[in-house]
C-alpha beads as a LAMMPS data file, in Angstrom:
LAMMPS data file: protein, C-alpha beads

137 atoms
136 bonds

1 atom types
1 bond types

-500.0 500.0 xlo xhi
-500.0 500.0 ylo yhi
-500.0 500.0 zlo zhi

Masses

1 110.0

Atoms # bond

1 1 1 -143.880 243.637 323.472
2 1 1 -141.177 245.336 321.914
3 1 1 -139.777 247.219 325.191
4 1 1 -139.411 242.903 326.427
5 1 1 -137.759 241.810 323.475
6 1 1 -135.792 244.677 323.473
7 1 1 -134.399 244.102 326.933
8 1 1 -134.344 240.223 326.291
9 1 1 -132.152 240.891 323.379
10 1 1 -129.803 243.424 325.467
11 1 1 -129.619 240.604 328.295
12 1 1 -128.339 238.128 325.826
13 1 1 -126.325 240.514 324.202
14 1 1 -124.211 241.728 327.573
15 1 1 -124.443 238.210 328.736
16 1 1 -122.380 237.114 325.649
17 1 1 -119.834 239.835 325.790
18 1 1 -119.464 239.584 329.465
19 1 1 -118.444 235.594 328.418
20 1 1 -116.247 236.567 325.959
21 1 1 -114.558 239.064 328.121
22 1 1 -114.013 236.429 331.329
23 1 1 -112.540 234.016 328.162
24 1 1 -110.212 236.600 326.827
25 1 1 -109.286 237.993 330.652
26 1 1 -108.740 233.957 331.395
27 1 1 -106.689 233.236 328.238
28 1 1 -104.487 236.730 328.432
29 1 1 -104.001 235.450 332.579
30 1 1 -102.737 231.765 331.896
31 1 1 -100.332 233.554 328.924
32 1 1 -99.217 235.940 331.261
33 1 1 -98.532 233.165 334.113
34 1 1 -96.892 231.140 331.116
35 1 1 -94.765 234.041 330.161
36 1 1 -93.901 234.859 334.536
37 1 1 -92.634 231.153 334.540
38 1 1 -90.665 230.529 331.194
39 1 1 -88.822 234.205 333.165
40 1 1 -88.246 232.197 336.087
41 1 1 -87.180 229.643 333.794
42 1 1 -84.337 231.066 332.284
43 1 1 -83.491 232.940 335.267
44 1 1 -83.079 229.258 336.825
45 1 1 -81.156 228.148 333.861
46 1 1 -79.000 230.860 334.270
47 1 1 -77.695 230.652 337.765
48 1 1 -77.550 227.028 337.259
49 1 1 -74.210 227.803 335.307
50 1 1 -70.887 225.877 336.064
51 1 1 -69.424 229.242 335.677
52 1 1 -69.673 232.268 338.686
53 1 1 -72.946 234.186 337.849
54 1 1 -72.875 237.676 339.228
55 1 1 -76.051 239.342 339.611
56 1 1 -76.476 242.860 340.209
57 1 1 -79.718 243.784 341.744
58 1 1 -80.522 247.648 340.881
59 1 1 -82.912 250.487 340.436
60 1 1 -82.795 252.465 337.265
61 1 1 -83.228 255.914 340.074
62 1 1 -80.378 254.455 342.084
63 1 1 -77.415 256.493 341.726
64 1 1 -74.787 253.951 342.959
65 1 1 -75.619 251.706 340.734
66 1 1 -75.331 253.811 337.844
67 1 1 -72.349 254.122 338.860
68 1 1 -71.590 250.554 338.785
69 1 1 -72.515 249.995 335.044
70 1 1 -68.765 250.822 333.621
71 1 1 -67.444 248.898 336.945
72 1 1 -69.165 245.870 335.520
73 1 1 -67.981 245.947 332.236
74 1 1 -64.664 246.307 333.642
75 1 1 -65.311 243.495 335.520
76 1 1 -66.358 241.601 332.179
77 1 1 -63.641 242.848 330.439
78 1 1 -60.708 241.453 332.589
79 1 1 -62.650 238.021 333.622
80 1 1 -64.048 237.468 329.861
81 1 1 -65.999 234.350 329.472
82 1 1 -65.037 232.884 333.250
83 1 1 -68.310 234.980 334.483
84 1 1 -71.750 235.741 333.301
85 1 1 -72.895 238.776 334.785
86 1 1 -76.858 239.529 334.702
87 1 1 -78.222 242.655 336.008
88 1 1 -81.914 242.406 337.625
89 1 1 -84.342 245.335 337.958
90 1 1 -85.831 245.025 341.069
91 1 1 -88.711 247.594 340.372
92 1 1 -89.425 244.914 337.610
93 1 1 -88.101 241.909 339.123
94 1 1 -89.906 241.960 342.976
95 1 1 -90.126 237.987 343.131
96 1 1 -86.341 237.677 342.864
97 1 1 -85.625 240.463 344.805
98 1 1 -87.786 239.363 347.504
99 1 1 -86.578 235.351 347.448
100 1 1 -82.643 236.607 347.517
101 1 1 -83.995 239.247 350.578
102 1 1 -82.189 241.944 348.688
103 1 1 -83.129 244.870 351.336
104 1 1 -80.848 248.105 349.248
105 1 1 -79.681 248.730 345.877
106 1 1 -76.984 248.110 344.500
107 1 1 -76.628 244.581 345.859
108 1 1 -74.672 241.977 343.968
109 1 1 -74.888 238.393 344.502
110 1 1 -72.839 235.192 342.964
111 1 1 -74.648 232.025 342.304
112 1 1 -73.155 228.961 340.741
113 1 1 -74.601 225.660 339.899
114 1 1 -78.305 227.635 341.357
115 1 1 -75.960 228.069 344.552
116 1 1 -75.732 231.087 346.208
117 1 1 -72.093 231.831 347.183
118 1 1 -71.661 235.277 348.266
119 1 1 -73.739 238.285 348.195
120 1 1 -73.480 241.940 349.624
121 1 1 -74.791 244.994 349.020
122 1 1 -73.314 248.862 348.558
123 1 1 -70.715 250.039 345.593
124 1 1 -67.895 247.985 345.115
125 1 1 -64.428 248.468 343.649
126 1 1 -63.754 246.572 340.328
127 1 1 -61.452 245.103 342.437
128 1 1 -63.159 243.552 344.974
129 1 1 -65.830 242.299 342.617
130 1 1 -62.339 240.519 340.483
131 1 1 -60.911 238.984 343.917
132 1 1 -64.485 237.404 344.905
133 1 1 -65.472 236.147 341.597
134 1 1 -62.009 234.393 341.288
135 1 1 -62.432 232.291 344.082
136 1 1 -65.246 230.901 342.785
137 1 1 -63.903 229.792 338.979

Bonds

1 1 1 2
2 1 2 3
3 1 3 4
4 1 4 5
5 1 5 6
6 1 6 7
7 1 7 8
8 1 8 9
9 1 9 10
10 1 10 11
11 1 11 12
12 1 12 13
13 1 13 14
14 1 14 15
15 1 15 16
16 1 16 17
17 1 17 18
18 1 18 19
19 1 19 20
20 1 20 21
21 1 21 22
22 1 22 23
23 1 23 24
24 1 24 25
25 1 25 26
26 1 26 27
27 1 27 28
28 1 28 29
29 1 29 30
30 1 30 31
31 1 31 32
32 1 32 33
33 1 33 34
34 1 34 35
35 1 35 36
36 1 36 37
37 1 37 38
38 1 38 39
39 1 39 40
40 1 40 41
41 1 41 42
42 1 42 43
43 1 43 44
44 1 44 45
45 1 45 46
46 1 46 47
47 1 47 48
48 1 48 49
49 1 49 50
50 1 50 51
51 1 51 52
52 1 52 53
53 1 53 54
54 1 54 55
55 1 55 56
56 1 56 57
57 1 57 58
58 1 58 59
59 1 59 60
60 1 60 61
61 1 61 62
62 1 62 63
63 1 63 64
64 1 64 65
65 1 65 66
66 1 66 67
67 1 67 68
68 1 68 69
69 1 69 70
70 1 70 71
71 1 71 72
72 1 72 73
73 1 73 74
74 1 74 75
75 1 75 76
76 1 76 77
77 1 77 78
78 1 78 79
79 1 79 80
80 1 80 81
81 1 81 82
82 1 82 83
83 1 83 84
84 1 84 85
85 1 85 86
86 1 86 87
87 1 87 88
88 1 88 89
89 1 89 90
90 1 90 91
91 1 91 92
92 1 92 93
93 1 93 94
94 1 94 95
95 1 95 96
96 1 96 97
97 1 97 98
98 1 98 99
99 1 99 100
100 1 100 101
101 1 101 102
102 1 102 103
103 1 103 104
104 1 104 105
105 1 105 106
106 1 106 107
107 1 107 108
108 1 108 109
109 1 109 110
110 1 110 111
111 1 111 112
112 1 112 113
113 1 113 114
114 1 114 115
115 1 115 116
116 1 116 117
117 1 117 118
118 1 118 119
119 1 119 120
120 1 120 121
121 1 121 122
122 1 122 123
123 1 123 124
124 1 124 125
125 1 125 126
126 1 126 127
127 1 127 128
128 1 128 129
129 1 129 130
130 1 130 131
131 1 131 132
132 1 132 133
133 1 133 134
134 1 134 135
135 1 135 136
136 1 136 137
């Protein structure tokens, strides 16, 4: 008798915790699908901007675009508040890097009004990154 009310109990028991698990796996799945859109969100608010948005898709183990991070706050510096400039990881960011078809790192893309007005990809001069942005303020 014992030995089947012994298993009866364990039944219930890993029945019960096998429910609360799939409710805590469901719950912790819907917040992380919550948390993947209000990303996308944002993202979408930002390159919905009446100002040029330059993004710069990197890798933190690319050396180029290391190399780019002073560039772009040169960049920031001359142009000021006449460009937002968002860098995207695409190690952590695949979705975007897959839906803008960004093939190498460092690619850099503007966007305004969620319009995609340029993009290329390689180093670029200060420069060059200045000229294209203006025609688009």
């Amino acid at each position: 008798m014992r030995h089947s009310f012994g298993s009866a109990f364990f039944r219930i028991f890993i029945e019960k915790n096998i429910t609360m698990f799939r409710n805590l796996f469901n719950r912790n799945k819907e917040k992380s699908n919550n948390e993947q859109e209000s990303k996308t969100m944002t993202f979408e608010e930002i390159i919905n901007s009446d100002k040029p948005v330059l993004l710069d898709f990197f890798a933190t183990w690319c050396g180029p675009c290391q190399m780019m991070g002073p560039v772009l706050q040169q960049v920031k510096e001359e142009l000021g508040d006449d460009v937002k400039i968002l860098k995207v990881d695409v190690d952590k960011y695949q979705d975007l890097a897959a839906r803008y078809q960004v093939q190498g790192v460092p690619t850099f893309a503007i966007f305004k009004n969620s319009e995609l007005l340029w993009k290329e990809s390689g180093a670029r001069p200060k420069e060059q990154l200045v000229e294209v942005i203006k025609k688009y303020i």
